[in-house]
C-alpha positions in Angstrom: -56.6 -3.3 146.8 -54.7 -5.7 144.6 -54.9 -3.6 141.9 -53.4 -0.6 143.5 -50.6 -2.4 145.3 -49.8 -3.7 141.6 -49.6 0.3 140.4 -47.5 0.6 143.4 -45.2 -1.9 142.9 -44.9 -0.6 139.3 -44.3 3.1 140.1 -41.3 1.9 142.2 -40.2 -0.2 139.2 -39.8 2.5 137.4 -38.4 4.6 139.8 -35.4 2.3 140.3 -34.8 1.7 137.0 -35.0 5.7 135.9 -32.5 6.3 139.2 -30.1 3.0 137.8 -30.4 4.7 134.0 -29.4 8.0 135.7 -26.2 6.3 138.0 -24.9 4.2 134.7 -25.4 7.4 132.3 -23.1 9.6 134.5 -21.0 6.3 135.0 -20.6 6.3 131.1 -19.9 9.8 130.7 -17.0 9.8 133.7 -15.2 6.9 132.0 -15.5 8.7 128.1 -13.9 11.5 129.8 -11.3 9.4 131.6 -10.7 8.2 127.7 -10.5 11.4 126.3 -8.0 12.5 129.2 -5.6 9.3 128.7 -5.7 10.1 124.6 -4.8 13.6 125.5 -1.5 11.9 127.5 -0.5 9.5 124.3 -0.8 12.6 121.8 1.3 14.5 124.1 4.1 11.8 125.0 4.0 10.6 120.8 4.4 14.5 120.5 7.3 15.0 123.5 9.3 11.4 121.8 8.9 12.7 118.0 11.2 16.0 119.7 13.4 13.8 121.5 14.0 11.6 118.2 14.6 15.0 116.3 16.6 15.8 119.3 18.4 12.4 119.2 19.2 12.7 115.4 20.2 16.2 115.5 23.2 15.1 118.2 23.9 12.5 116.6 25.1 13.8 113.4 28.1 11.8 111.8 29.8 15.6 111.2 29.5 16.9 114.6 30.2 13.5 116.5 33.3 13.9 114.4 34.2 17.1 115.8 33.4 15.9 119.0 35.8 13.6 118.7 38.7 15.7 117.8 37.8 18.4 120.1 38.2 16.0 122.7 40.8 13.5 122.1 43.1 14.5 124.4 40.8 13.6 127.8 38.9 10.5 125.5 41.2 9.3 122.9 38.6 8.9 120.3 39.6 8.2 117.0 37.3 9.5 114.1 35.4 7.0 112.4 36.1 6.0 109.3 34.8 3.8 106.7 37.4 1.1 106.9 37.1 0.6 110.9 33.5 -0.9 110.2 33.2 -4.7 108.9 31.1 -7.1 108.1 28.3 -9.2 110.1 30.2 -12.4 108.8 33.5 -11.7 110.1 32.3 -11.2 114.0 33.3 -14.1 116.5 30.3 -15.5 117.9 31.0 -17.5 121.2 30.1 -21.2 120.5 27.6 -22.5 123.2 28.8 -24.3 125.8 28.5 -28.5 125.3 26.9 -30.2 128.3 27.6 -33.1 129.7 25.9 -36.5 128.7 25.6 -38.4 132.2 23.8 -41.1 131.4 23.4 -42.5 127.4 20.0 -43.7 126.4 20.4 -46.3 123.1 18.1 -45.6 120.9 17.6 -48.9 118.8 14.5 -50.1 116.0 15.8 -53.3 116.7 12.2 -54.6 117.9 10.2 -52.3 115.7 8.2 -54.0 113.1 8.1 -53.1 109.4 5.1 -52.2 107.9 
């Protein structure tokens, strides 16, 4: 009697665990798929921004900005750019940052401090 409720209790052991190995191996198989899925949405979107940057350079050419500029400078007023209206990191004005108050000094002092 013992003995058979054992073989029992066995069989149902590995029923559960065959029916847990089945649930986790779909489980698995769902999320490599949701992978594969999201790194088929990165390859597109690094494909869709390497076209934009293309696109991006292409309109921003110096020559046809400076067209642009011409064409238009009646309604913008844009002067073409040139060389000499560009200048040098060191001669922009940085604003200086703004001092704050001391309210209340501390003196600092090694009057009391003994030497070594």
């Amino acid at each position: 009697m013992m003995r058979s409720l054992l073989y029992v209790l066995m069989f149902l052991t590995v029923i559960g665990a065959a029916f847990w190995a089945y649930h986790e191996n779909y489980k698995t198989q769902a999320a490599l798929g949701d992978a594969q899925a999201v790194r088929a949405e990165i390859r597109d979107a690094r494909a869709r921004l390497a076209v934009l940057r293309a696109e991006w350079a292409y309109l921003n050419r110096p020559d046809r900005l400076r067209d642009l500029a011409e064409i238009n400078f009646d309604r913008l007023g844009l002067m073409p750019l040139e060389p000499e209206q560009f200048g040098r990191v060191d001669q922009i004005s940085y604003p200086q940052p703004p001092e704050l108050p001391i309210s209340e000094p501390v003196e600092i002092s090694s009057a009391g401090a003994q030497e070594p």
